[in-house]
N, C-alpha and C positions, 0 to 999 in steps of 0.2 A: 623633500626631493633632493634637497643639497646633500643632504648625509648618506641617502640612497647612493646618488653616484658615485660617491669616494670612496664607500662600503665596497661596491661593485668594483674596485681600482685594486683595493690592497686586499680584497681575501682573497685573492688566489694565492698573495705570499704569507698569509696565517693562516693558512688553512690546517695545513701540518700541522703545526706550532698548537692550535686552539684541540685538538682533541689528545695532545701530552699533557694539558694545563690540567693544573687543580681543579675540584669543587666549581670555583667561583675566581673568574680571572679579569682584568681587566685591559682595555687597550686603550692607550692612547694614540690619534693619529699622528700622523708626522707633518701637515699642514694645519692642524688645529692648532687656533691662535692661544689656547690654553690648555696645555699637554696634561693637566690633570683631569680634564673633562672627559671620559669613557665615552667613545664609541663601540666596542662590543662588550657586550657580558655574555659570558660564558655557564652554563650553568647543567654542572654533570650529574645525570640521574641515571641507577641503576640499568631505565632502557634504555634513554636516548642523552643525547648531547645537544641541548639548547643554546642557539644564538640567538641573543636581545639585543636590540637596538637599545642604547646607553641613555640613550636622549628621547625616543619615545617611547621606549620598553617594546616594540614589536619585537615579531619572533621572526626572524631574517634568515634562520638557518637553522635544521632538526636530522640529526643523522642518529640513524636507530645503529641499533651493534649489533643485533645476532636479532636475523641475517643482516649483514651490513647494508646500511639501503641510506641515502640522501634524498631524502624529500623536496626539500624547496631547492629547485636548481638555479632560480633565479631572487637573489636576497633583494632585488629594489622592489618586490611586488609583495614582501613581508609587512601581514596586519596581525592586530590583535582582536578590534571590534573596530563597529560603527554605531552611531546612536543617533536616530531620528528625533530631533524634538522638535517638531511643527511650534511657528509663532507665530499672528497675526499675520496675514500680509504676505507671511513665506513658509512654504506649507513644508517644502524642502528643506527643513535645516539640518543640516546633518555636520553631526562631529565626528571626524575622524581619527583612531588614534595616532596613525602618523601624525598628523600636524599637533598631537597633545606633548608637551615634556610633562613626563614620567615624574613623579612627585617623589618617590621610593621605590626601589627594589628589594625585597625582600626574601632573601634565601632563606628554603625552609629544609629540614630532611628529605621533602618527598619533594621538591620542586623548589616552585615561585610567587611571588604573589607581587604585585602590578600595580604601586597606589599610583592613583590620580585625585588631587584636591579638586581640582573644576575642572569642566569641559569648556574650551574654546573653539573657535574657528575665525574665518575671517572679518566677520561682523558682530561680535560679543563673546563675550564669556560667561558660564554659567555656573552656578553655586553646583554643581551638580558632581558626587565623587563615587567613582568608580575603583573597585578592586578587582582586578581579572588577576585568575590562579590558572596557577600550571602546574600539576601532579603527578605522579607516578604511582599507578595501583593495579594491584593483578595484572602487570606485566601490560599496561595501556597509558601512554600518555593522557590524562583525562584536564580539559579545558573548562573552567567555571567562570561566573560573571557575576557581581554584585553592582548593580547599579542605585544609589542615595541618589531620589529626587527629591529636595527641598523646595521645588519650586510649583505652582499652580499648572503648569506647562505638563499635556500627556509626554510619558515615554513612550512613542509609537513605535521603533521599532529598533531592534536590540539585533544586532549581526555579531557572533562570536565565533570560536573556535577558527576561527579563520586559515586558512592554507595556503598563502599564497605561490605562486612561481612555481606551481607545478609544474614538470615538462618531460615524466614520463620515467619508467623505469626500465634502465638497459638498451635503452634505443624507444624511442615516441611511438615510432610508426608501427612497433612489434607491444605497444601499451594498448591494454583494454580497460574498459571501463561498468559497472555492472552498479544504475543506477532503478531499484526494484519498483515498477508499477504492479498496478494489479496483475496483466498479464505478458508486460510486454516489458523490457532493458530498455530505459530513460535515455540510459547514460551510453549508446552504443556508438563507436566512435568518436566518443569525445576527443580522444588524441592522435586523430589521422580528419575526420568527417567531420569540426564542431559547428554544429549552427547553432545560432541564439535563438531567442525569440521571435527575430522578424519583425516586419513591421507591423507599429501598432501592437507586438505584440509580448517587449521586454527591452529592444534596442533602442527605442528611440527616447532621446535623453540622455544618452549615453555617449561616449565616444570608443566604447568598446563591444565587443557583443558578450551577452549574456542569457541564462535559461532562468529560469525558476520554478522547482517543483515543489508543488503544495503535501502536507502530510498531515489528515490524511486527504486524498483526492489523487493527486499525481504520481503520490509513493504510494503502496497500501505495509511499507516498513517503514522504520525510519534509519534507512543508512546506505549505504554506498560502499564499491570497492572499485580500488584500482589495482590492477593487475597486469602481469606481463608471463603468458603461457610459458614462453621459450626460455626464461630467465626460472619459470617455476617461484617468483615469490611477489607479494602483494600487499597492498595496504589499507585497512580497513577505519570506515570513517562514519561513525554515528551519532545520533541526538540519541545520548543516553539519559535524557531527564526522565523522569519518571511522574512528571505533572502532565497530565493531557491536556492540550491544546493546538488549535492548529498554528502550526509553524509552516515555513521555506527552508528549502535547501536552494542557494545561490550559489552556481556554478558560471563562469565569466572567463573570456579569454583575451586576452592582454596583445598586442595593441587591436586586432580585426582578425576578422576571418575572411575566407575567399567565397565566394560566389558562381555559380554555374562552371565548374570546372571537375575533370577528370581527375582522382585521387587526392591529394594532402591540400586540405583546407586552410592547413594554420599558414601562415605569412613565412617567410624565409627569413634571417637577418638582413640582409640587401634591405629586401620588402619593410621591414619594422625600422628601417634607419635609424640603429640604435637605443630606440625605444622596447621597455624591457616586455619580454615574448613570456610567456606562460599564464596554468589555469591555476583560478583564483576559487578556492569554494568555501563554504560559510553555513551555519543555521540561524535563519531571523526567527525569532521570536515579537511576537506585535501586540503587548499588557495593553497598549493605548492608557497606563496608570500613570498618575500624579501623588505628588505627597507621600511619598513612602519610599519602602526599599523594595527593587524587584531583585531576585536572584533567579539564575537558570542554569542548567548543568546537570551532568558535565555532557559536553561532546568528547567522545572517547577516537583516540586512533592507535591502532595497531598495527607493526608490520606481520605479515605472513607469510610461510611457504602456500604453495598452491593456487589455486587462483578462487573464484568465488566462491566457489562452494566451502572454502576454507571458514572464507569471513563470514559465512548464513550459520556456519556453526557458532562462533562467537557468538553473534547476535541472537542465535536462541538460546544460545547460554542465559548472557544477562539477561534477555525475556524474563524466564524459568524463575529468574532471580525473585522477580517484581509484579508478574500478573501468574495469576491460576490456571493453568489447560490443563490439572492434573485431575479431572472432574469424570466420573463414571460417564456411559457414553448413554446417552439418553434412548428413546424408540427412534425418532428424527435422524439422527448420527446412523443408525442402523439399518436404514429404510434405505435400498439399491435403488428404486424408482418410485416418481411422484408420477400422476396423472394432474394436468393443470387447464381447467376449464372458467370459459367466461359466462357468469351468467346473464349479465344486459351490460351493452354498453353506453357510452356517454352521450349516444342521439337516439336513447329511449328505444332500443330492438335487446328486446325480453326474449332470448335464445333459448335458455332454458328455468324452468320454476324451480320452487324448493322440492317439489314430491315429487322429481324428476332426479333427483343425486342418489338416491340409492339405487336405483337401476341402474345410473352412469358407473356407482362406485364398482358396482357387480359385474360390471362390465372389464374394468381395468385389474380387478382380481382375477378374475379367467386368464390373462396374461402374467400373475406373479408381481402385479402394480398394487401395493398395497396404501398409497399415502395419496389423499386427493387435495389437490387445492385450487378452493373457491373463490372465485374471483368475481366484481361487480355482485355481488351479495348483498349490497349495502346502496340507503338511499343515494339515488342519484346515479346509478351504477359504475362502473369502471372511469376511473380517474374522472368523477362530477363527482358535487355534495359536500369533497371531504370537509371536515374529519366528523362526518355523521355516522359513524358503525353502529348503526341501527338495519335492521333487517328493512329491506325493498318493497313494500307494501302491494307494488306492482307484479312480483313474484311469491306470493303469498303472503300469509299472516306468518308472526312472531309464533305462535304454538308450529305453523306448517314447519317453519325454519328447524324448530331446536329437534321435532319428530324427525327430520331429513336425517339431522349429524348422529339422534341414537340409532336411526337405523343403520347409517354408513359405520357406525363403532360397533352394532353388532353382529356384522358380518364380517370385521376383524379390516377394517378399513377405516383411517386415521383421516377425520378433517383437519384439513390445514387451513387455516383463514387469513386469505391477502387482505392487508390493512398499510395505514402509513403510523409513522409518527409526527414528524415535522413541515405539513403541508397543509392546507387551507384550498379551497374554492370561493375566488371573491366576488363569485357573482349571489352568496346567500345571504340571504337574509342574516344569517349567523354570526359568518363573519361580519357583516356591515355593524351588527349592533353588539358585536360580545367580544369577538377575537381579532378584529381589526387591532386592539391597542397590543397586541404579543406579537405584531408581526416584525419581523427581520428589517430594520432601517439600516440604509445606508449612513456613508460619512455624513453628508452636507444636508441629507433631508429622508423623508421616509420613502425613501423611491425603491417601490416594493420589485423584486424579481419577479418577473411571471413566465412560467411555460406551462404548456397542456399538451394532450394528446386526442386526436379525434378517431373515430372506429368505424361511422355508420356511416357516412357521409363520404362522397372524394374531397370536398374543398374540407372538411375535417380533416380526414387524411394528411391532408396537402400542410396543413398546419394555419390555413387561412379564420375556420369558424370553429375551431376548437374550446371545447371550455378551461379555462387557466386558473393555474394555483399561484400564492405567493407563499413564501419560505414562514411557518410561524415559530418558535423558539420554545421547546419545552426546559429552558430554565424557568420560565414564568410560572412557579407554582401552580396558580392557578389553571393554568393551560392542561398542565399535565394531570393535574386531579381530574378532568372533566377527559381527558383522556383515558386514564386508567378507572375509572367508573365503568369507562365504555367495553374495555378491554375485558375486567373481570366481569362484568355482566356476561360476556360471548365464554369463558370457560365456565362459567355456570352451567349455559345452555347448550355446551357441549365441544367446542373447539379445544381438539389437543394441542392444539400448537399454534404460532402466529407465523406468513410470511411477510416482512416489515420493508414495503418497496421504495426506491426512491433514496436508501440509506446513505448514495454518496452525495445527495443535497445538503451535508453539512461542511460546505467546503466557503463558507462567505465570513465574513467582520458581520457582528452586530452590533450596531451602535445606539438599538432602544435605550432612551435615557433612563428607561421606569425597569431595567435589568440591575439586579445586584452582585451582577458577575460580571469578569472581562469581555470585550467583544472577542475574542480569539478562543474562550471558552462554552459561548451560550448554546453553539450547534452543535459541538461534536462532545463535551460534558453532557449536556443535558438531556442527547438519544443514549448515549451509556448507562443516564441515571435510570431515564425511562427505562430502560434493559434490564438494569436491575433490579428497579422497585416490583416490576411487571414478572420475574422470576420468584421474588422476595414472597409477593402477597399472592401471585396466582398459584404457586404450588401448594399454599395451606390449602386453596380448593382441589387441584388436580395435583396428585404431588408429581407426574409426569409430565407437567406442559415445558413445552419448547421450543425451540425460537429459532426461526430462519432469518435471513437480511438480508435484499438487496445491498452488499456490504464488503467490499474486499480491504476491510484495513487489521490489522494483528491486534488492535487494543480491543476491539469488538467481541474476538475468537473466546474468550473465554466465558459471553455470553449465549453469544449465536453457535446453535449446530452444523448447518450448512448455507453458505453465501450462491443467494442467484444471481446468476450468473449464464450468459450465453457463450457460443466459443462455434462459428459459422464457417472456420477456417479451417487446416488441416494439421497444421501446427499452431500451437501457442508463441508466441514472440518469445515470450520467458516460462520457464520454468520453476525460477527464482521462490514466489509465493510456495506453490505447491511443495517445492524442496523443503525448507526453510522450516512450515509447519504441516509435515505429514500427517497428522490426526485431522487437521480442517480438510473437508473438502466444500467442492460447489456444484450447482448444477450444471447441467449441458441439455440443451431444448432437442427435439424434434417436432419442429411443428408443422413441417409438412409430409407426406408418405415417401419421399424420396431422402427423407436424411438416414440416410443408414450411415454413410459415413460420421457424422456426431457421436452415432451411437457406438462406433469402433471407439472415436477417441473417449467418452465416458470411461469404459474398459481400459484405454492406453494410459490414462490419467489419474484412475479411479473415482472416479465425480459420479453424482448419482443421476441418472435417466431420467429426464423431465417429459413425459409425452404431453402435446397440448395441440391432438389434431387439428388437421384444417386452422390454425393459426386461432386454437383457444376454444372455438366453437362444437366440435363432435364428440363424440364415443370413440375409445381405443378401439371399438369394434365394430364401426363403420369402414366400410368394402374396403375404400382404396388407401385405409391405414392399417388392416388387420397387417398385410407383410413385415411391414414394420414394427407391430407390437409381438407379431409371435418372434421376432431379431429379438427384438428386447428382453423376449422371454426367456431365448437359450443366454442370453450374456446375461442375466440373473441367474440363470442353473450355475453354469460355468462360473459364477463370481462368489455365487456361495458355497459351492464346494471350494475354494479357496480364497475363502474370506477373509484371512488370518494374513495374507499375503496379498491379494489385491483391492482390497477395500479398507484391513485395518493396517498393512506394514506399511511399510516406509518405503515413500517412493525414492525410487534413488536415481532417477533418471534415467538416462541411459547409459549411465555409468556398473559394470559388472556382469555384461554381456557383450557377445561378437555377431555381427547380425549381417548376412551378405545376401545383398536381395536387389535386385531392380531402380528405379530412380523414384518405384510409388509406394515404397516400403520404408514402414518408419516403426520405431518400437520404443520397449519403456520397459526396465524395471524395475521389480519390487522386493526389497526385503522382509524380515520379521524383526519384527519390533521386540521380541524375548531376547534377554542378551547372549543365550546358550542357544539358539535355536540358527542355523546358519540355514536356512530354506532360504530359498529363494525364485521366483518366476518372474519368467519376459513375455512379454504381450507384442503381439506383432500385426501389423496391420497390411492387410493388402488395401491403397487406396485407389489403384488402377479397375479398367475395368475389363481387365484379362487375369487367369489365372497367373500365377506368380511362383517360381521356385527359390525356394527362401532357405539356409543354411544357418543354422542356431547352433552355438557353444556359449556355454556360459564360465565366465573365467576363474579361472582357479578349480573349477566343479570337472568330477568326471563319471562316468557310470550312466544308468536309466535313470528315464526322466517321464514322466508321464506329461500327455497332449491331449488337452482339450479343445475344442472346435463346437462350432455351433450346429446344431442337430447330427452330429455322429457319437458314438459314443467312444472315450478316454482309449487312448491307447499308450503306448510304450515303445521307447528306447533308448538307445546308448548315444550321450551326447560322441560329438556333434554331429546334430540331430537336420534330413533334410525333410523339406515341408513343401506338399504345393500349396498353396494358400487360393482358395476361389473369389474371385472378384469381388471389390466392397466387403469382402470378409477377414475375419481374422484368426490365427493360433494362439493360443496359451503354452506355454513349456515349462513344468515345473518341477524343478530338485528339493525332496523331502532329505 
């Protein structure tokens, strides 16, 4: 902190001075009792201009050149890592590298490199050496960590790439922030609105506030941008390792934030009484390893013109690099609507039997619903029993079952079968005597997670006498063989596809001791594995089976066809996901006869029609949901006549149209994915429940444009094109 403040005193007067220097420069202070001792190092790289603190090596100051942009505006809030090594007695130990002197600096061609001979802090020092790198590649500052534990002590948890003294670009209050959930921006108002955690719930412990989002779980990417509209350029900040495992992103603001107040949350200077003011963010990493070398990397940053959508392009850049989405698009992928029924649920009410699905399936056909999924199929039915994927005994026999799925496959109707993979029921017998020893332990003991869900009952409902599951782990070999037994046995007997629920339950530490993986890899490795093997050995039987998930994370996407998924609102919070990776999509429910609105935004989104009457229980062709499956059926006419554009192009938001309509008018669109092909169409939504007069031009486009609608048939004209839109319904406008 001594060197911080002094730092903070003289570089306003070397500022200038340090981006005229050489390569690699050094400064001595003008109160340093030994004027050969470096307080900044300098370190110029083709993108940016690195300042290092002399004495801990932190990175105090980063000014990118084209576009010129200064990132850390505050250099006392400059880290490089932090490293948790729990000891006896004090679970907290954490070494920081401010309080390390820097062993060596090491200028390279492409950067820097960070030794540290041992880690200290205030109460010992550890045999323990660290090399953090600093690079320049493809035009990205890229962050790496090599951490040597010599010592019996886990490495719990590894904070690099760190950012500190953030405080905005161009002006704070005109900075956005676009940190990607599954459906909703993490990161909005980080620098005008920040809240932390909350209590109990990241701040306490702290004397600052702070967030934490998990990836995957609270990200379904791994990376973040900051951005400023008005200035037009931005900076892009990602965990570009290419090991899976679950990580944090820590984002912290320096010294507090405000509370129950109108507009700017951050503290003012007055307010911070000289205590240094900006956001601090980072990726932990948590091996919980001993005895070896962990390495991780890199965290990549970038500056940009534009604002996020800029940075979703990076980011699927390197994607592209490292995992496969370049895979023929399976039936599943191609399939506009599911029908999704229960057949018993977990307080024993047997809704419907097995010789009962192909009349259901014949039912959701007559509507253009060609994909069924089975649900409570399996003993114990809906959410009891697991992981027994054995036919229901109570809803007939194992011959009744497999005759159900050939009849539903020869009437050109696709079983799809709800299953888990990483979940258990611990009231069976099963688990008691087989799979109790795979389940998910915590730190300090096996203290199993449990939730469930009740159907039949209210006090089930209610969540009071529900039956519960605990998390089990398919890194356990064994676990997963007695799973994938169970799995290829259901595509023998006829299941096209699996939907795999409950997928974002791999968000925990496992600390079984009888695991011979990291706790930060046993849940989200080891449903990937299960993906894979279950792709690997079930296509030698079916070479078309395929795979849904409960699952919104991008390292999944090149397993799974489509992620279920609900969406009960009228917009999506983010768009982010859906942009980022236009080939995945998800579902969208209608499970009661009044969601027609859902079913507009399926179409606004491109997601496929999940029908699941009466909340799981009916036929698409029971009375008071027939209105809604024949909606569904004109937006399958209308989405396959322009399938090319709104089911397989690229959504592009609602970026490339001009849309003037009402305050219950919202739209989207869509391009072609051919690189010669410049079509393109806007989906429009009336969400009021009054006609609507709506005005489409699509930008840069001029000429006819053909207009689809539900039950009329295609007409014609010359953009800009007006529309009345009829309540709860919607237009199509499309330029070939």
């Amino acid at each position: 902190m001594r060197f911080s403040r002094l730092f903070a005193l003289i570089a306003p007067h070397l500022l200038l001075s340090f981006l005229a220097c050489p390569a690699v420069t050094l400064f001595a202070s003008a109160q340093a009792p030994a004027p050969a001792e470096p307080v900044v190092r300098i370190i110029d790289t083709p993108a940016a201009t690195l300042r290092l603190s002399g004495l801990s090596g932190d990175l105090v100051g980063l000014r990118w050149k084209d576009p010129s942009l200064e990132l850390i505006g505050e250099p006392r809030l400059g880290e490089n890592f932090r490293i948790l090594i729990p000891r006896p007695g004090y679970e907290a130990d954490y070494f920081y590298s401010r309080d390390q002197k820097v062993s060596r600096i090491e200028p390279a061609p492409d950067g820097v490199v960070c030794v540290y001979n041992s880690l200290r802090n205030s109460s010992e020092t550890l045999p323990v050496q660290v090399r953090y790198r600093i690079r320049v590649e493809g035009g990205q500052v890229l962050f790496s960590i090599q951490v040597d534990n010599s010592t019996n002590r886990k490495l719990a948890e590894v904070m690099y790439g760190i950012i500190g003294g953030q405080q905005g670009i161009a002006g704070r209050l005109d900075t956005e922030a676009m940190i990607p959930g599954p459906n909703a921006n993490q990161g909005a108002g980080l620098f005008s609105r920040f809240h932390g955690g909350g209590y109990g719930g990241g701040n306490l412990g702290i004397r600052y506030d702070a967030a934490s989002y998990s990836y995957p779980g609270s990200l379904s990417m791994g990376w973040m941008d900051v951005y400023n509209p008005k200035a037009g350029v931005g900076y892009y900040y990602a965990d570009q390792d290419t090991d899976t495992r679950l990580t944090l992103l820590e984002v912290e603001l320096r010294p507090f934030s405000k509370s129950a107040i109108y507009g700017d949350t951050w503290p003012s200077s007055a307010e911070a009484q000289g205590e240094p003011i900006g956001i601090t963010t980072g990726w932990v990493d948590m091996p919980y390893a001993s005895k070896g070398t962990f390495s991780a990397g890199p965290v990549a940053l970038q500056v940009h013109t534009g604002d996020w959508h800029s940075a979703s392009g990076i980011y699927r850049s390197w994607f592209d690099q490292h995992f496969n989405m370049g895979r023929p698009r399976s039936w599943l992928r191609q399939e506009n609507a599911w029908q999704s029924i229960i057949l018993s649920n977990s307080e024993d009410v047997a809704v419907h039997r097995f010789d009962e699905l192909p009349k259901l399936a014949a039912d959701a056909k007559k509507y253009g619903i060609t994909t069924f999924e089975i649900l409570g199929w399996d003993t114990g039915g809906i959410d009891r029993g697991y992981p027994q994927y054995t036919p229901d005994p109570r809803l007939g026999t194992p011959a009744e079952f497999k005759k159900a799925l050939a009849n539903m496959r020869a009437i050109g109707v696709h079983p799809l079968i709800f299953s888990n993979v990483q979940v258990a029921d611990t009231a069976t017998p099963l688990f008691r005597d087989r799979l109790k020893q795979y389940a998910v332990h915590g730190l300090w003991a096996p203290d199993w997670r449990l939730n469930g869900w009740g159907e039949g009952t209210i006090s089930a409902r209610a969540g009071f006498t529900n039956s519960n599951m605990t998390t089990v782990s398919p890194s356990h070999p064994a676990f997963r063989e007695y799973l994938m037994n169970q799995y290829l046995q259901l595509v023998r007997e006829g299941a096209e596809g699996f939907q795999f629920d409950k997928g974002g339950g791999i968000v925990n530490l496992d600390f079984n001791p009888t695991l011979t993986v990291s706790p930060d890899k046993s849940l989200v490795d080891g449903v990937l594995e299960t993906y894979r093997e279950l792709l690997s050995k079930g296509k030698a039987i079916d070479p078309n089976l395929a795979i849904a998930a409960e699952m919104l994370y991008d390292r999944a996407f090149p397993y799974i066809d489509v992620s279920y998924m609900r969406m009960g609102g009228i917009d999506m919070n983010s768009t982010v996901l859906r942009y980022t990776f236009p080939e995945w999509t998800g579902t969208i429910f209608g499970e009661s006869p009044g969601d027609i609105n859902p079913m507009n935004n399926g179409m606004r989104y491109g997601f496929v029609w999940d029908i699941a009457p009466r909340h799981y229980n009916d036929s698409v062709d029971e009375p008071l949901t027939r209105p809604l499956s024949r909606y569904v059926s004109e937006l399958i006419r209308i989405r396959k006549q322009y399938a090319d554009l709104l089911f397989y192009g690229r959504f592009n938001d609602s970026m490339g149209a001009t849309v003037q309509g009402g305050p219950n008018i919202r739209y989207s669109v869509f391009n072609s994915f051919q690189p010669k092909n410049d079509s393109r169409a806007c989906v429009v939504v009336n969400f009021g429940g009054d006609p609507q007069s709506v005005t489409v031009d699509l930008d840069g486009k001029a000429g006819q444009v053909s207009i689809a609608t539900p039950y009329q048939a295609d007409t014609t004209a010359v953009l800009p094109v007006h529309i009345i839109i009829p309540a709860y319904q919607l237009a199509v406008v499309v330029k070939r």
